[in-house]
C-alpha positions as CSV (number, residue, x, y, z in Angstrom):
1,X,15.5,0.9,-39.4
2,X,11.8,1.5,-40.2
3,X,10.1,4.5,-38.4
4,X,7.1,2.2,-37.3
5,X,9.3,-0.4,-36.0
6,X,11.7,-1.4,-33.2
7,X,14.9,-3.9,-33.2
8,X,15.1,-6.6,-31.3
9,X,17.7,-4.5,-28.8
10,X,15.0,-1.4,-28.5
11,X,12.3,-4.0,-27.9
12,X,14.4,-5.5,-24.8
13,X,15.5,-2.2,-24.0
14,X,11.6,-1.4,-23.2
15,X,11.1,-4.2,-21.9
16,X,13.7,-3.7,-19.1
17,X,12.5,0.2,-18.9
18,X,9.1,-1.0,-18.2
19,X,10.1,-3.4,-16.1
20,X,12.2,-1.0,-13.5
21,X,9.4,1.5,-13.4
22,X,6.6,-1.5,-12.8
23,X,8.5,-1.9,-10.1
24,X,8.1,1.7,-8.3
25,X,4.4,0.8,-9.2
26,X,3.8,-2.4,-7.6
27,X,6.0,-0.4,-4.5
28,X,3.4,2.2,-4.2
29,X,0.3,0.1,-5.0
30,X,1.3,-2.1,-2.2
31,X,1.8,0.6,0.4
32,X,-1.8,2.1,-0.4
33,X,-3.5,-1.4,-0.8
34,X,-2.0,-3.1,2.2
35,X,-0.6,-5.9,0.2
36,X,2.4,-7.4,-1.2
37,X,2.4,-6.8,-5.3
38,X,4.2,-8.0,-7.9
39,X,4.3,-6.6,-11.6
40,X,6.4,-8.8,-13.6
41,X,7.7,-10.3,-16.6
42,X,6.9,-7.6,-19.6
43,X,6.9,-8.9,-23.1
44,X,7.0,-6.6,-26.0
45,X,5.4,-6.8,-29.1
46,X,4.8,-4.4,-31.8
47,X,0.9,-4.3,-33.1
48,X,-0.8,-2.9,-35.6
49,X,-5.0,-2.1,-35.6
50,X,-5.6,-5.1,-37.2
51,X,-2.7,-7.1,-35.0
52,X,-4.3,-6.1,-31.9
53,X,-6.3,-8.1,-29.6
54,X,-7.3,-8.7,-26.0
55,X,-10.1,-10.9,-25.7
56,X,-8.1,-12.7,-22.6
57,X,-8.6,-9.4,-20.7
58,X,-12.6,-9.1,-21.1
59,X,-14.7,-7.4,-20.3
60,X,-12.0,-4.7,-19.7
61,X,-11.4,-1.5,-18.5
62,X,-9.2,0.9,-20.0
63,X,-7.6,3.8,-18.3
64,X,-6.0,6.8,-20.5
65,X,-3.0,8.8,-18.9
66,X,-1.7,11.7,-20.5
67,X,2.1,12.8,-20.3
68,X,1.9,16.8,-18.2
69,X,5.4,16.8,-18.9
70,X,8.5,15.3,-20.1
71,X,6.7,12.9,-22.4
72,X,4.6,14.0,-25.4
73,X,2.0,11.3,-25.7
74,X,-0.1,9.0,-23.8
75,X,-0.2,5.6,-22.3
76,X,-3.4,3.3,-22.2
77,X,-3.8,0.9,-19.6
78,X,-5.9,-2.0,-19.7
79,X,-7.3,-4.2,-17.1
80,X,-10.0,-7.3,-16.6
81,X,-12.8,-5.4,-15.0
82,X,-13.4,-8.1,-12.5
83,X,-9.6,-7.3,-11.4
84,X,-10.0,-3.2,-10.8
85,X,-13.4,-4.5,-8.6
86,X,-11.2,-6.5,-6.4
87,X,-8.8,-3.3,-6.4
88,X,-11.4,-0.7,-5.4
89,X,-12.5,-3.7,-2.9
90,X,-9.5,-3.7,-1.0
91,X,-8.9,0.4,-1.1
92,X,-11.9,0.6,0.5
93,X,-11.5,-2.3,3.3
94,X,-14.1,-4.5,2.2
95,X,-14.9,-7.8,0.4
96,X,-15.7,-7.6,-3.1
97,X,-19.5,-6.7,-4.0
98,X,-21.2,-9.5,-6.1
99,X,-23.3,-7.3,-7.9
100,X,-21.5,-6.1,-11.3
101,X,-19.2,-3.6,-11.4
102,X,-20.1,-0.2,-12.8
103,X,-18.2,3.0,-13.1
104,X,-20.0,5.3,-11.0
105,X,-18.4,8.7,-9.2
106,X,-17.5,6.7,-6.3
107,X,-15.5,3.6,-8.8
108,X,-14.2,6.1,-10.7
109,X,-12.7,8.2,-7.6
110,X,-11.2,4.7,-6.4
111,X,-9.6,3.8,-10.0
112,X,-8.0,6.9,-9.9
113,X,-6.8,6.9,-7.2
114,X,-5.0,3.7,-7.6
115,X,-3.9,4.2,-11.0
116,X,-2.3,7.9,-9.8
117,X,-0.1,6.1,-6.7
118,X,0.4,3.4,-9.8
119,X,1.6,5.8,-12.6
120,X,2.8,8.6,-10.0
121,X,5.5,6.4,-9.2
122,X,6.5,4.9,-12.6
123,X,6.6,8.3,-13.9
124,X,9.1,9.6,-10.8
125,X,11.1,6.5,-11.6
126,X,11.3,7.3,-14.8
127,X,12.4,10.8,-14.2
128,X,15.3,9.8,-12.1
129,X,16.0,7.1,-15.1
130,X,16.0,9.6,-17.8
131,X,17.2,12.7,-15.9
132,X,14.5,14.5,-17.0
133,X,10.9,15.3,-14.9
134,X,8.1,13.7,-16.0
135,X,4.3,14.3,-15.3
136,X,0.8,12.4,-15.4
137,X,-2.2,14.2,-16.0
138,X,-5.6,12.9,-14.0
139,X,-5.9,9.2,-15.0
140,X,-9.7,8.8,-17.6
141,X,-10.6,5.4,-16.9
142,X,-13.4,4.1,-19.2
143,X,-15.3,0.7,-19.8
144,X,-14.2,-0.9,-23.3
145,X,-17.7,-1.2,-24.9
146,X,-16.4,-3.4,-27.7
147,X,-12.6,-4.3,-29.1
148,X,-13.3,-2.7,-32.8
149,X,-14.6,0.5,-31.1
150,X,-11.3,1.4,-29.0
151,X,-9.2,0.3,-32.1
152,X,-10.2,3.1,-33.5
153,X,-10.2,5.5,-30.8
154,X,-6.7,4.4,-30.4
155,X,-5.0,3.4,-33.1
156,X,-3.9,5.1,-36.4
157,X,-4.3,3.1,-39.5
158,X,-0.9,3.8,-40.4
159,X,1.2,3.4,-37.2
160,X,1.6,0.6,-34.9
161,X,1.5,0.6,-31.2
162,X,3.8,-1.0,-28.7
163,X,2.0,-3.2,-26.6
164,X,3.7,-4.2,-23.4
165,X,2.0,-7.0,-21.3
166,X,2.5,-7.6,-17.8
167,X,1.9,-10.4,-14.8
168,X,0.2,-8.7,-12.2
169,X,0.2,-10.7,-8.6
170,X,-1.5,-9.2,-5.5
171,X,-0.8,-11.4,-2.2
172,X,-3.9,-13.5,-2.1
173,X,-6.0,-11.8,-4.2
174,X,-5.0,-11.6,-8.1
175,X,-3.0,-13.6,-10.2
176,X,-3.9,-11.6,-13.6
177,X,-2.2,-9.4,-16.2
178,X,-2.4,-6.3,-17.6
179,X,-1.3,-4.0,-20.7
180,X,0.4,-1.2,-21.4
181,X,0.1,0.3,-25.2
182,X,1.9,3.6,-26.5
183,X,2.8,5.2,-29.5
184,X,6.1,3.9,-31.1
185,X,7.3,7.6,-31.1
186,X,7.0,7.9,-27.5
187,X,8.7,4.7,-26.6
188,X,11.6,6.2,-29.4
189,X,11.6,9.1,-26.8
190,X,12.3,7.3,-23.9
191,X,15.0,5.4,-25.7
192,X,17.0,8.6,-27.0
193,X,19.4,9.1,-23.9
194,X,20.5,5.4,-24.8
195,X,20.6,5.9,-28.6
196,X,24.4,4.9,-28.6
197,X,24.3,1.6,-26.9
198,X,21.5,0.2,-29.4
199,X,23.1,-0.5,-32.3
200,X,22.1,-1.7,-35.8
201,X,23.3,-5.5,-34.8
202,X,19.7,-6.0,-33.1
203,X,17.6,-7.1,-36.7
204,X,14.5,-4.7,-37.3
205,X,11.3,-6.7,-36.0
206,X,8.6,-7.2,-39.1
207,X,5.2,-5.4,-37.8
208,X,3.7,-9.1,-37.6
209,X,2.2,-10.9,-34.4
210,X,4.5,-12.9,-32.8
211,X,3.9,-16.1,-30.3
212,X,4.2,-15.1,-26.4
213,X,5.9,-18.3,-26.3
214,X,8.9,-16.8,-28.8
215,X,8.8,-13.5,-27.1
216,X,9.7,-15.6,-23.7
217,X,12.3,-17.9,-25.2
218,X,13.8,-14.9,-26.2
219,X,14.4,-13.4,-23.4
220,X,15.2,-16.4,-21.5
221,X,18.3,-16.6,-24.1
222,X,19.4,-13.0,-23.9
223,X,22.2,-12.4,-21.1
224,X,24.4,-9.1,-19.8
225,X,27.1,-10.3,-21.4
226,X,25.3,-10.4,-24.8
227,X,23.4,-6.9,-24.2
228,X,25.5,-4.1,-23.3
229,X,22.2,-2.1,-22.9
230,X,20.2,-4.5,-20.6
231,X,23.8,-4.5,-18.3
232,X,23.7,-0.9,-18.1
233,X,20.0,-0.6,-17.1
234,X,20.8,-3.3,-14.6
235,X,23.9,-1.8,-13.1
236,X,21.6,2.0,-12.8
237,X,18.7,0.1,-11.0
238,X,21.0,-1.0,-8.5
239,X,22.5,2.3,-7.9
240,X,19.5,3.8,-7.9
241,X,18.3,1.6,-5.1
242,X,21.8,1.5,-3.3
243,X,21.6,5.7,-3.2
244,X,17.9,5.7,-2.0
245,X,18.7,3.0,1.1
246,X,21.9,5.5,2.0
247,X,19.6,8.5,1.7
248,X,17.3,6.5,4.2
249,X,19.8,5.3,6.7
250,X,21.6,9.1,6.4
251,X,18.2,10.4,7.5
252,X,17.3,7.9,9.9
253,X,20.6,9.0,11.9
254,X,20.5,12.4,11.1
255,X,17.4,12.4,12.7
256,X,17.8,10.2,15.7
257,X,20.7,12.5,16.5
258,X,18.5,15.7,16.3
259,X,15.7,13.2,18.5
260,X,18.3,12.9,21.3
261,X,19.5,16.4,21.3
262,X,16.6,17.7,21.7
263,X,15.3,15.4,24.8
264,X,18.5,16.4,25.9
265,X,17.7,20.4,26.0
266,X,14.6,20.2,26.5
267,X,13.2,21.3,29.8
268,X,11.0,18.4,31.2
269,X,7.6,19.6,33.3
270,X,6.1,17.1,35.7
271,X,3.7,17.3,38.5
272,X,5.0,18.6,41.7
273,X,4.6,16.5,44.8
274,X,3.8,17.9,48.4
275,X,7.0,16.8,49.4
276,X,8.6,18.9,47.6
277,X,6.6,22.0,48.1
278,X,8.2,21.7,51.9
279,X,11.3,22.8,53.5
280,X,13.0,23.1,56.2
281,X,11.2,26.5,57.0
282,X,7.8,24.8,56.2
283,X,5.0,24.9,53.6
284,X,6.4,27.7,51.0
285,X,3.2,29.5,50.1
286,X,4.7,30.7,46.9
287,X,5.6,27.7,45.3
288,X,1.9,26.7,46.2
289,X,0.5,30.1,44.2
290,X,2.9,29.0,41.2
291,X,1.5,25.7,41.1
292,X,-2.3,26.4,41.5
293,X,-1.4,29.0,38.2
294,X,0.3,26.2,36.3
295,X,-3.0,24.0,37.0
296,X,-5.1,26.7,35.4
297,X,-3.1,26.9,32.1
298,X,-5.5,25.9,29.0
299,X,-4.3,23.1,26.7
300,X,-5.4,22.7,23.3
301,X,-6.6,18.6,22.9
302,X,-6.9,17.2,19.8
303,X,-7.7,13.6,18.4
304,X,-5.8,12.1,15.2
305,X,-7.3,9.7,13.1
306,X,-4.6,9.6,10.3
307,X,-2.1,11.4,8.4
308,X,-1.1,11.1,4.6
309,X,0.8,12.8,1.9
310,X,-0.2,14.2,-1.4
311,X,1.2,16.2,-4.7
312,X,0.0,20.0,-4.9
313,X,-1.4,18.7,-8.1
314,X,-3.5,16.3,-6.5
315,X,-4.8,18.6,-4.0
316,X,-5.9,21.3,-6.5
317,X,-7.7,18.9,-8.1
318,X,-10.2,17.6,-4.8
319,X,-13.4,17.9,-6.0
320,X,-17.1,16.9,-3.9
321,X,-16.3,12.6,-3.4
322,X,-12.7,12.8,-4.0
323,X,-11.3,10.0,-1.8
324,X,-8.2,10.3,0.8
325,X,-6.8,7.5,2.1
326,X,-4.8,8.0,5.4
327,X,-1.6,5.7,6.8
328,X,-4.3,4.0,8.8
329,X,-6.2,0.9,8.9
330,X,-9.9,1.1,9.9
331,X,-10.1,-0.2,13.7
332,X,-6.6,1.1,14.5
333,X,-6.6,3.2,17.7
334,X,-6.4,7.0,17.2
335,X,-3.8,9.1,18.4
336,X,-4.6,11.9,21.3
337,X,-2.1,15.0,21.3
338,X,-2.3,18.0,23.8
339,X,-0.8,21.2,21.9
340,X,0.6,19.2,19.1
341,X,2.3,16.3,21.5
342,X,1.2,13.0,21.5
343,X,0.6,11.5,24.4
344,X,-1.7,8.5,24.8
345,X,-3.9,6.2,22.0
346,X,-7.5,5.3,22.3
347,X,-10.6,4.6,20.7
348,X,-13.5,6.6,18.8
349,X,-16.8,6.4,20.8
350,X,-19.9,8.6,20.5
351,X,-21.0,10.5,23.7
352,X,-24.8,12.1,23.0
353,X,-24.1,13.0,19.4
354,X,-20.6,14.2,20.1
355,X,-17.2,12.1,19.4
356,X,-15.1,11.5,21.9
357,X,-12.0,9.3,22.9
358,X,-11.5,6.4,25.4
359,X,-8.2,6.1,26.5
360,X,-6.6,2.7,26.4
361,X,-3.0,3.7,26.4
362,X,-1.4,6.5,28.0
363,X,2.0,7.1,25.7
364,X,3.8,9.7,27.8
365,X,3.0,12.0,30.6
366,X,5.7,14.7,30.3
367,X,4.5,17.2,28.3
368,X,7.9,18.7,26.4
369,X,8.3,23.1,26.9
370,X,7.3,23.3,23.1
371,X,3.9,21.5,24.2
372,X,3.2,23.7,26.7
């Protein structure tokens, strides 16, 4: 088998590769754009300089990701640039601006952003696919002046690329697609830990374009009985989601059984009535004394406007207009907590230059002995 070339069972063994960690992708760009997304359908082809093309996709927008770890190499993404507008559009909560789209601080911070949730999780399903971890460096997006300029930047005379094409479907939004080129080398790589399931029966593919229409035929034909690789990729996506929903339902009891233990034996505070600050013997004047002190006690009241999580990487690398989205949608109420316990939902409102909060909802009135 040629070094610059892949057979016809390493180009479907990419293609299903791809295809499962697409799929974290789409996952994780629908959680941060609100939306359902769908990356589909991968078809492989192997390109060289002069081979490669993408006029379907311009004016584009490339975005270079380097491999931290795990993977030596990088993968180049390439997107319409009308399609990342409508992206950074619905990051931000808005309609899409008609002027043009330009790759200013405030585009670029959004791209990223997007393409790290994107990437982040195709690399993390990768690592659990390959046993091995695997890191992204910062995503570099960058407009594609012309196609014969990032040929060159790209491409090596002498070695081909694998160029991966996807269907990209966001719920209402986009109907597009997108590539995915890297070296041949590094898509060997990610192929070693299945080196004994591809065997020399899949015939070396020529370094020649091929019709889109072929590539889909082909796969359309190809079947888990036929392809001992594709079964086995098939049969380790579902484990992998099989083990993740247990891990989810394990924790989901394991902690609604802490949850109910602890309202259990935990000491409940609430407001004292006059009725019960008498007795047979009369007022007690102590009890009265104990409660004016409890009345006095300072609580600590804070406002909540949204949480989220990120890598330590990501965090060492905030810089002056680095944007952090939060797990909540503009309009949504905010959440008021006294000492770290929630207890009632409201809205933001300005009060003489100062923010404040108008209660709408009151959650719970029992502040827990932890709260207090």
């Amino acid at each position: 088998m040629g070094v610059w070339s892949l057979s016809k069972m390493e180009m479907d063994a990419i293609g299903e590769i791809m295809s499962i960690s697409m799929g974290a992708s789409a996952s994780a760009v629908s959680s941060l754009l609100g939306k359902n997304v769908r990356i589909s359908t991968p078809m492989v082809k192997v390109q060289t300089k002069d081979e490669f093309e993408f006029k379907d996709l311009e004016p584009a927008i490339s975005v270079d990701i380097s491999y931290a770890a795990g993977l030596q190499g990088r993968s180049i993404l390439m997107f319409r640039k009308n399609d990342l507008r409508l992206f950074v559009a619905m990051l931000n909560g808005q309609e899409p601006a008609n002027e043009e789209f330009v790759l200013d601080e405030m585009t670029v911070s959004a791209v990223c952003e997007v393409m790290n949730q994107m990437m982040g999780a195709s690399a993390t399903s990768l690592s659990e696919f390959l046993g091995k971890k695997i890191r992204i460096s910062e995503p570099k997006p960058m407009e594609v002046k012309d196609e014969e300029s990032f040929k060159t930047m790209y491409f090596d005379d002498q070695s081909p690329m694998v160029a991966v094409r996807f269907m990209l479907d966001i719920e209402g939004k986009v109907k597009s697609t997108f590539l995915n080129l890297m070296p041949i080398d590094m898509a060997k790589t990610v192929l070693e830990p299945f080196a004994a399931d591809i065997t020399e029966k899949g015939s070396e593919i020529p370094v020649q374009p091929e019709r889109i229409e072929e590539d889909a035929r082909a796969q359309e034909q190809s079947s888990p009985a036929q392809d001992s690789l594709t079964q086995q990729l098939l049969m380790q996506m579902q484990q992998t989601q099989q083990q993740i929903m247990n891990m989810m339902q394990n924790n989901m009891t394991q902690n609604t059984q802490k949850e109910d233990k602890r309202v259990e034996s935990n000491t409940v505070i609430r407001p004292i009535s006059p009725g019960e600050l008498v007795d047979e013997g009369g007022p007690r004047v102590e009890d009265k004394a104990n409660q004016e002190m409890l009345m006095q006690l300072p609580l600590e009241v804070s406002v909540e406007i949204g949480r989220t999580k990120r890598l330590v990487r990501d965090i060492l690398e905030f810089t002056q207009g680095s944007l952090v989205v939060l797990d909540k949608m503009a309009g949504e109420q905010v959440d008021l907590f006294v000492n770290g316990q929630c207890i009632a939902k409201g809205d933001i409102v300005v009060v003489e230059d100062n923010f404040g909060i108008r209660i709408t909802e009151i959650v719970s009135r029992n502040l827990s002995s932890e709260a207090l």
